[in-house]
C-alpha positions in Angstrom: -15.6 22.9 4.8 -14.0 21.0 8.3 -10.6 19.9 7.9 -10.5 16.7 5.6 -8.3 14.5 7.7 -6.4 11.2 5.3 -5.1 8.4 7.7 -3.0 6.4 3.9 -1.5 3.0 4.4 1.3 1.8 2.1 1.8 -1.7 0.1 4.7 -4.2 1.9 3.1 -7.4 2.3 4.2 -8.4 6.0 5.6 -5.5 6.8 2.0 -4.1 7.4 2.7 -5.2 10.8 4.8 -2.2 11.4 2.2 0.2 9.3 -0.7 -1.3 12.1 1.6 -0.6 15.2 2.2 3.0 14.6 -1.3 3.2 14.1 -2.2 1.7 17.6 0.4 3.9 18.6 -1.5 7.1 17.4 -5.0 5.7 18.5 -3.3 6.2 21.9 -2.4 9.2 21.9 -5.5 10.5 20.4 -8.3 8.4 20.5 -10.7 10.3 18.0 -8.2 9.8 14.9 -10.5 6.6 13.8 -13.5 8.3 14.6 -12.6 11.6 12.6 -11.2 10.4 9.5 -12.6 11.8 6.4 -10.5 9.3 4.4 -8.9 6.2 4.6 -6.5 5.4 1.7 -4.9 2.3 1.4 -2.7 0.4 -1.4 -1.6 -3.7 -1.1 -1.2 -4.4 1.8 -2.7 -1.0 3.1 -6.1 -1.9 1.2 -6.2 -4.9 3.6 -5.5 -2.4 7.0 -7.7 0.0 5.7 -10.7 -2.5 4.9 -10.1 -3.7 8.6 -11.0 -0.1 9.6 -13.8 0.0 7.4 -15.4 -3.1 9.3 -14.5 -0.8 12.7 -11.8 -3.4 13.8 -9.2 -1.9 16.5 -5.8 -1.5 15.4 -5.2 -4.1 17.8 -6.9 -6.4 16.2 -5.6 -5.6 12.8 -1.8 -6.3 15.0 -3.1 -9.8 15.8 -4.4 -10.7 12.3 -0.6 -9.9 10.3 1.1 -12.0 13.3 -1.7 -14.9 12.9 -3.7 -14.9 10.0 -1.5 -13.1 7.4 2.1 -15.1 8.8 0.1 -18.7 8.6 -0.7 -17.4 4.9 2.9 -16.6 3.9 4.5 -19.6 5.5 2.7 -21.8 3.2 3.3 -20.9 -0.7 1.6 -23.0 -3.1 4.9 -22.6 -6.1 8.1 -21.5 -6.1 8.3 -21.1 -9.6 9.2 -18.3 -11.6 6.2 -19.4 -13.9 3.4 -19.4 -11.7 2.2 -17.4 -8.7 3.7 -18.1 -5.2 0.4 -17.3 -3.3 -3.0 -17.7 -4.2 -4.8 -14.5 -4.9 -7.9 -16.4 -4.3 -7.2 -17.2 -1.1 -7.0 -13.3 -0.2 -10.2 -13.0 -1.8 -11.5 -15.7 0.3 -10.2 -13.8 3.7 -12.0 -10.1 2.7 -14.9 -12.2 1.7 -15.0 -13.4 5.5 -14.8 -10.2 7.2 -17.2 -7.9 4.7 -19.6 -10.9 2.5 -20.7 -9.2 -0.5 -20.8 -5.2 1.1 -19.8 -2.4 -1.4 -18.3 0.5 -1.4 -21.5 2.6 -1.3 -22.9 0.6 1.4 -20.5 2.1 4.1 -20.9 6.2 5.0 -16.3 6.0 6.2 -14.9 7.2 3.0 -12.1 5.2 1.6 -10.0 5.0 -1.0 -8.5 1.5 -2.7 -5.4 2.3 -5.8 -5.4 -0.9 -8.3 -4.1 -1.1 -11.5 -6.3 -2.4 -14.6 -3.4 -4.2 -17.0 -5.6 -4.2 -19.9 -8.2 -6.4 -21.6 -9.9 -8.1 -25.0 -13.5 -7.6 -25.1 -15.3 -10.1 -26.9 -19.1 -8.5 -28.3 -21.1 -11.5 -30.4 -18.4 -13.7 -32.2 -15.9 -10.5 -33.0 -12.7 -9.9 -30.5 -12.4 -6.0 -30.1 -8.9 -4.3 -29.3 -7.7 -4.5 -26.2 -8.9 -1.7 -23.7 -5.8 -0.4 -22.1 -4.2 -0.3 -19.2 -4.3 2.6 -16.4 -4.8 3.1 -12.9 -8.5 2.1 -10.9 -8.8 4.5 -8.5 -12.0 2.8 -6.3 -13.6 4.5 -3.5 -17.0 5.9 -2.1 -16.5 9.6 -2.2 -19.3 11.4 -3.9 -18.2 13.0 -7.1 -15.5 10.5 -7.5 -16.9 7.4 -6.7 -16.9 3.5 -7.9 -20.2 3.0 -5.7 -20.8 -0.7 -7.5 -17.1 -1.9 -6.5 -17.5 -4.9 -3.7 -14.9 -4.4 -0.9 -13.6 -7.6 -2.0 -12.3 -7.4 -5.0 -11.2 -3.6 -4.4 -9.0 -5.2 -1.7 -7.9 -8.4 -3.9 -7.0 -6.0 -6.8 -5.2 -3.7 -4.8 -3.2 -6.0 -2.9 -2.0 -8.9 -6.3 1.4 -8.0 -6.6 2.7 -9.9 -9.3 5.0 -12.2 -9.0 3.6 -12.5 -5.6 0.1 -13.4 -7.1 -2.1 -13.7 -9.9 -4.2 -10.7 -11.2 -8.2 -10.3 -10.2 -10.1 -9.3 -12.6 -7.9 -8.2 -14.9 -6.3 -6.0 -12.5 -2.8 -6.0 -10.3 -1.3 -4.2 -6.9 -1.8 -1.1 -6.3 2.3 -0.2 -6.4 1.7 -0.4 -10.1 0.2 3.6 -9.5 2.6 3.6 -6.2 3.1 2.1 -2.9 1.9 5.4 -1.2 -1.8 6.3 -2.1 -1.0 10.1 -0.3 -0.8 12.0 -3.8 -4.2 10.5 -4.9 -6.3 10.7 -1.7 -5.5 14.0 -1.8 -6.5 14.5 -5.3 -9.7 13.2 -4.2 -10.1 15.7 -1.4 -10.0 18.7 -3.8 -11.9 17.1 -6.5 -14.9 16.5 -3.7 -14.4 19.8 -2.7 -11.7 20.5 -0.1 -8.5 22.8 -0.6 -5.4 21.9 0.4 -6.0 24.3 3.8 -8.7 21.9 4.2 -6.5 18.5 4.1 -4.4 16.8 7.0 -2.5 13.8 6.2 -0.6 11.2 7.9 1.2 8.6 5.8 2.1 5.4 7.4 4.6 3.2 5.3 5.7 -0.4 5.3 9.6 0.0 6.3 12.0 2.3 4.4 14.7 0.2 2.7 17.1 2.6 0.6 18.0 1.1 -2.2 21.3 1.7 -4.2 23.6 0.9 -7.0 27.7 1.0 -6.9 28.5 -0.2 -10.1 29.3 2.1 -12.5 26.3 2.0 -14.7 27.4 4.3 -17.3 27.8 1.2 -19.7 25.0 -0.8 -18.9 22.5 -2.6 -21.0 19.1 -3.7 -20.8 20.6 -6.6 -19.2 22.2 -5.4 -16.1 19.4 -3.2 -15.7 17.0 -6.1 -15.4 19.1 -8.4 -13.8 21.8 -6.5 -11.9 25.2 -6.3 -12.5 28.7 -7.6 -11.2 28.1 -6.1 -7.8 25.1 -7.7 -7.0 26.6 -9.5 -3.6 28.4 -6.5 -2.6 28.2 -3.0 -2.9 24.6 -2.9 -4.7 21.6 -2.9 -2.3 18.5 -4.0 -5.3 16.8 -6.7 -4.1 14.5 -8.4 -6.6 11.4 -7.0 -7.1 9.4 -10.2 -7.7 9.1 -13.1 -5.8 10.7 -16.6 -7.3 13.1 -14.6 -8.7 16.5 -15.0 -8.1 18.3 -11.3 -10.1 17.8 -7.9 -8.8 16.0 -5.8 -10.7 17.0 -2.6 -10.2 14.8 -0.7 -13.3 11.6 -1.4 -11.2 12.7 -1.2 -8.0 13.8 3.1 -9.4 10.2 3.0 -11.3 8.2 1.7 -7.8 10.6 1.8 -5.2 12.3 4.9 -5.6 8.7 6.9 -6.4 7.3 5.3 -3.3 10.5 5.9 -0.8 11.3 9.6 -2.1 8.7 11.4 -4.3 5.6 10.7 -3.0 6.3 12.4 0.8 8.7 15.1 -0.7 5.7 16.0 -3.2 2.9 16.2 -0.3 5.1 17.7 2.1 5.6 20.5 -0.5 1.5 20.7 -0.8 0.6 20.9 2.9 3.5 21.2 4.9 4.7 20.3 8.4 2.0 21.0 10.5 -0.6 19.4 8.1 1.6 16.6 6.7 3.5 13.8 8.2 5.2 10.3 6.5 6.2 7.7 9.4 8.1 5.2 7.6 11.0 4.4 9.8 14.4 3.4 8.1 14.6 -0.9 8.7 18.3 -1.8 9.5 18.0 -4.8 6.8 15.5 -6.0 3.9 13.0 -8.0 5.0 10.8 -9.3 1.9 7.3 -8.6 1.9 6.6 -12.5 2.5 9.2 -12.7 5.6 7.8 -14.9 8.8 10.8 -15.0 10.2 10.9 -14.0 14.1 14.0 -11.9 13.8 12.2 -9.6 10.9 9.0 -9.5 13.0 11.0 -8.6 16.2 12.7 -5.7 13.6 9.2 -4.6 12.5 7.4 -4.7 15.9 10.6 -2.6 17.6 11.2 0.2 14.9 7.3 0.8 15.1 7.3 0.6 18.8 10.5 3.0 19.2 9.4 5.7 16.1 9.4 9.3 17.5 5.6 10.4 16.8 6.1 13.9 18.3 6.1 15.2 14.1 2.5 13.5 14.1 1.1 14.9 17.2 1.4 18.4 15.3 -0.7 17.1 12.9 -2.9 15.5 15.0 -4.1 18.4 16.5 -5.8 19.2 12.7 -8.3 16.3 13.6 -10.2 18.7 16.5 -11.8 20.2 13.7 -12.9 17.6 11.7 -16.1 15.8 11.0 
């Protein structure tokens, strides 16, 4: 078959700003990487840039919409309790609603890809309860011989992108991190299973900002505790931000599980699979942690310059993989 070319978006709330960027960066240099794209794969915040591109908005558009729209929506939280969401999930329900109505996946010929995952559910059949159905990852997209044709755009997008914490579930179902911030693995996954081989695939992977995490303590006596909430170096030598939002400890066990996956394993695994002329991850180091719910003008100004000053001459070697493609 042509070369099966993935464009995958990471999660990072806000920092989406930087993922869109580098994308209008790339559009520049070679126009046909929107038109070409066999896949677009998107988690969180991704999901929202890559349903953008699946109603054929520019990446400057999709630029405008995280320093309008999606910084009005984080300047205003509705709790800042630990006990309830601090967004409405709703609300980004509401927003995919506007741009796609009640479209699904099947009714668009672009194949995409949207990670979710499904925290488990009681199904109630006459007047008996039956066991919970359990939880795993939704993989929803429109390829052929792996597709969720039924899913609406909207709620593939409002699944992907409830982070908890953050916000509340949709339909049972929470952010896309929960399988990993980076959809790569997965998309290509998909390729193969719809008949592509990894000589086939080309993927570039834009992230969200990488923010290396680390701990200085000496954990070798550590409890459950300090692995939930941090320990005495918190304010010092230890860089593990909390993972939720409204909540004030680090948690440094998820930020390994999602994080660390996310940052590390996810490009050093595809990088093994296709290599550097087939394979590229553009996630340029931030020089602080911004939070994925920053409006702040000095952590836009941080996203818009590291986007703007990223060396793309890694991806124009993989860019020349799109000539071939569909």
């Amino acid at each position: 078959m042509s070369r099966f070319t993935i464009v995958s978006f990471c999660g990072g709330g806000m920092r989406g700003l930087l993922s869109a960027r580098i994308l209008e960066r790339l559009a520049q240099i070679q126009p046909n990487i929107l038109r070409t794209t066999t896949l677009y794969a998107g988690t969180s915040t991704g999901a929202g840039i890559t349903s953008f591109l699946l109603a054929q908005h520019s990446p400057s558009t999709i630029c405008q919409y995280f320093l309008h729209q999606e910084r009005e929506f984080f300047k205003k939280p509705v709790s800042t309790s630990p006990n309830e969401p601090r967004y409405n999930v709703a609300e980004v329900a509401a927003g995919v609603f506007a741009v796609h109505g009640d479209k699904k996946l099947s009714d668009f010929t672009q194949r995409v890809l949207f990670t979710a995952f499904f925290v488990g559910a009681k199904v109630v059949l006459g007047q008996h309860l039956q066991p919970k159905i359990p939880w795993g990852p939704r993989l929803y997209t429109n390829l052929a011989k792996s597709g969720t044709p039924d899913v609406s755009v909207v709620d593939a997008v409002t699944q992907s992108s409830a982070m908890p914490g953050m916000m509340g579930s949709w339909l049972d179902c929470v952010d896309g991190a929960f399988v990993n911030h980076d959809p790569s693995l997965a998309a290509i996954a998909l390729a193969i299973e719809n008949g592509a081989t990894l000589d086939d695939i080309a993927v570039i992977n834009i992230g969200t900002g990488l923010m290396p995490d680390w701990i200085s303590d000496d954990t070798g006596k550590w409890g459950a505790a300090q692995w939930l909430n941090g320990g005495p170096n918190n304010n010092a030598g230890n860089q593990t931000p909390s993972f939720f939002l409204n909540w004030k400890t680090p948690t440094p066990a998820l930020d390994m599980a999602l994080c660390g996956t996310s940052a590390n394993l996810t490009p050093l695994l595809a990088s093994k699979l296709l290599g550097s002329k087939r394979y590229v991850n553009l996630n340029p180091q931030l020089d602080w942690y911004i939070p994925e719910d920053s409006t702040s003008d000095k952590d836009i100004a941080e996203l818009e310059g590291k986007a703007m000053s990223l060396d793309l001459e890694p991806a124009k070697v993989v860019l020349q993989n799109w000539s071939d493609a569909q």
